[in-house]
C-alpha positions in Angstrom: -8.1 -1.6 14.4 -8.1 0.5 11.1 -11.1 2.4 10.1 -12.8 1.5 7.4 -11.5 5.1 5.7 -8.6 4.2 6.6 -8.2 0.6 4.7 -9.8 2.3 2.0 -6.8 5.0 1.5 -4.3 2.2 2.0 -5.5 -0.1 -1.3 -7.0 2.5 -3.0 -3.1 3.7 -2.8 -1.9 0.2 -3.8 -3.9 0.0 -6.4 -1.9 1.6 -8.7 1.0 0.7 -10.1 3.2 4.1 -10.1 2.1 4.4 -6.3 3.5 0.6 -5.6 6.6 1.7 -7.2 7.1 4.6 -5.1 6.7 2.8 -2.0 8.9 -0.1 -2.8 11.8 2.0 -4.3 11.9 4.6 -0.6 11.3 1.2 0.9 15.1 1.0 0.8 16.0 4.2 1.6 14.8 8.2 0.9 14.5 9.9 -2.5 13.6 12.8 -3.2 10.7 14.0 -5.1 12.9 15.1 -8.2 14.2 12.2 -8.1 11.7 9.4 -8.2 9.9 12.0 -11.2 13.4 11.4 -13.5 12.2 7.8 -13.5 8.9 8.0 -14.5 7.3 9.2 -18.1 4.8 11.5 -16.3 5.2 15.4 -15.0 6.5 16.1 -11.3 3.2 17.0 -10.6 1.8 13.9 -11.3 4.3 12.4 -9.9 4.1 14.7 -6.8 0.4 14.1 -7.0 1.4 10.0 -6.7 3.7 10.9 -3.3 0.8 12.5 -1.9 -1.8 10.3 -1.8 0.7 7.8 -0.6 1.7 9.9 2.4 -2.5 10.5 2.8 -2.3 6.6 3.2 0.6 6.8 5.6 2.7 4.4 3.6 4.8 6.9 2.9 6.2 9.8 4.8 7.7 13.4 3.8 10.6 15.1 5.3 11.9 18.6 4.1 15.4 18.4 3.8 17.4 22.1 2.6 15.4 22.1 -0.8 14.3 19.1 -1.4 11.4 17.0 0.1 13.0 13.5 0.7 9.9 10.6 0.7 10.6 7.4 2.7 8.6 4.0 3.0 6.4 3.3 6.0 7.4 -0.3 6.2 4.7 -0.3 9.6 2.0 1.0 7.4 2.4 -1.6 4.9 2.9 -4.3 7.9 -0.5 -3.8 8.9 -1.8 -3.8 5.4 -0.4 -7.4 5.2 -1.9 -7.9 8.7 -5.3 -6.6 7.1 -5.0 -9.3 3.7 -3.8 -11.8 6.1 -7.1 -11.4 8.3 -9.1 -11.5 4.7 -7.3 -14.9 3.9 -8.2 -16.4 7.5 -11.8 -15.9 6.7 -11.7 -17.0 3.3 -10.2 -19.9 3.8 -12.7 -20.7 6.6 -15.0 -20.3 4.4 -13.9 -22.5 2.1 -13.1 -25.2 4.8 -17.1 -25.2 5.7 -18.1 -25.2 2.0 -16.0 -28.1 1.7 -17.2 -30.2 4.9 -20.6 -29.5 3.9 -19.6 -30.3 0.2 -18.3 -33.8 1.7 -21.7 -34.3 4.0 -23.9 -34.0 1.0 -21.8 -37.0 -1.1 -22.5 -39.1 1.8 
């Protein structure tokens, strides 16, 4: 069980659009930072800043390699935030299910 904090980082990561990026492109293998910022119309910083709070979320991880810092996907870490969306769905749809039986009892 995740921490509240914890499912917090990990949307608040996948909330943006830049970050999903990120994660799905070293989802198929490492790049390095230099390299995922030559694809993107921002600074390295900023893009350095994006890797960051991804690895703060542990969907991403960072591995010093000679010079470079090579970032790879944490396909576990987005496993469990399906897990987490999947759990929101059960309830949700339970909730809907009782809305609609008592929905049904009422036309009776």
């Amino acid at each position: 069980m995740q921490s509240d904090a914890e499912v917090d980082r990990i949307f608040r990561a996948l909330a943006d659009a830049t970050r999903r990026d990120i994660v799905r492109r070293t989802l198929s293998g490492p790049a390095s930072v230099s390299t995922l910022a030559s694809d993107y119309d921002m600074s390295f910083a900023a893009v350095q800043k994006h890797v960051s709070v991804l690895e703060g979320a542990g969907l991403v991880n960072k591995e010093k390699k000679g010079r470079e810092r090579l970032v790879r996907g944490n396909p576990e870490m987005l496993a469990r935030a399906r897990h987490l969306l999947d759990e929101y769905e059960q309830i949700w749809r339970g909730r809907i299910a009782r809305l609609d039986a008592l929905l049904d009892d009422e036309q009776r």
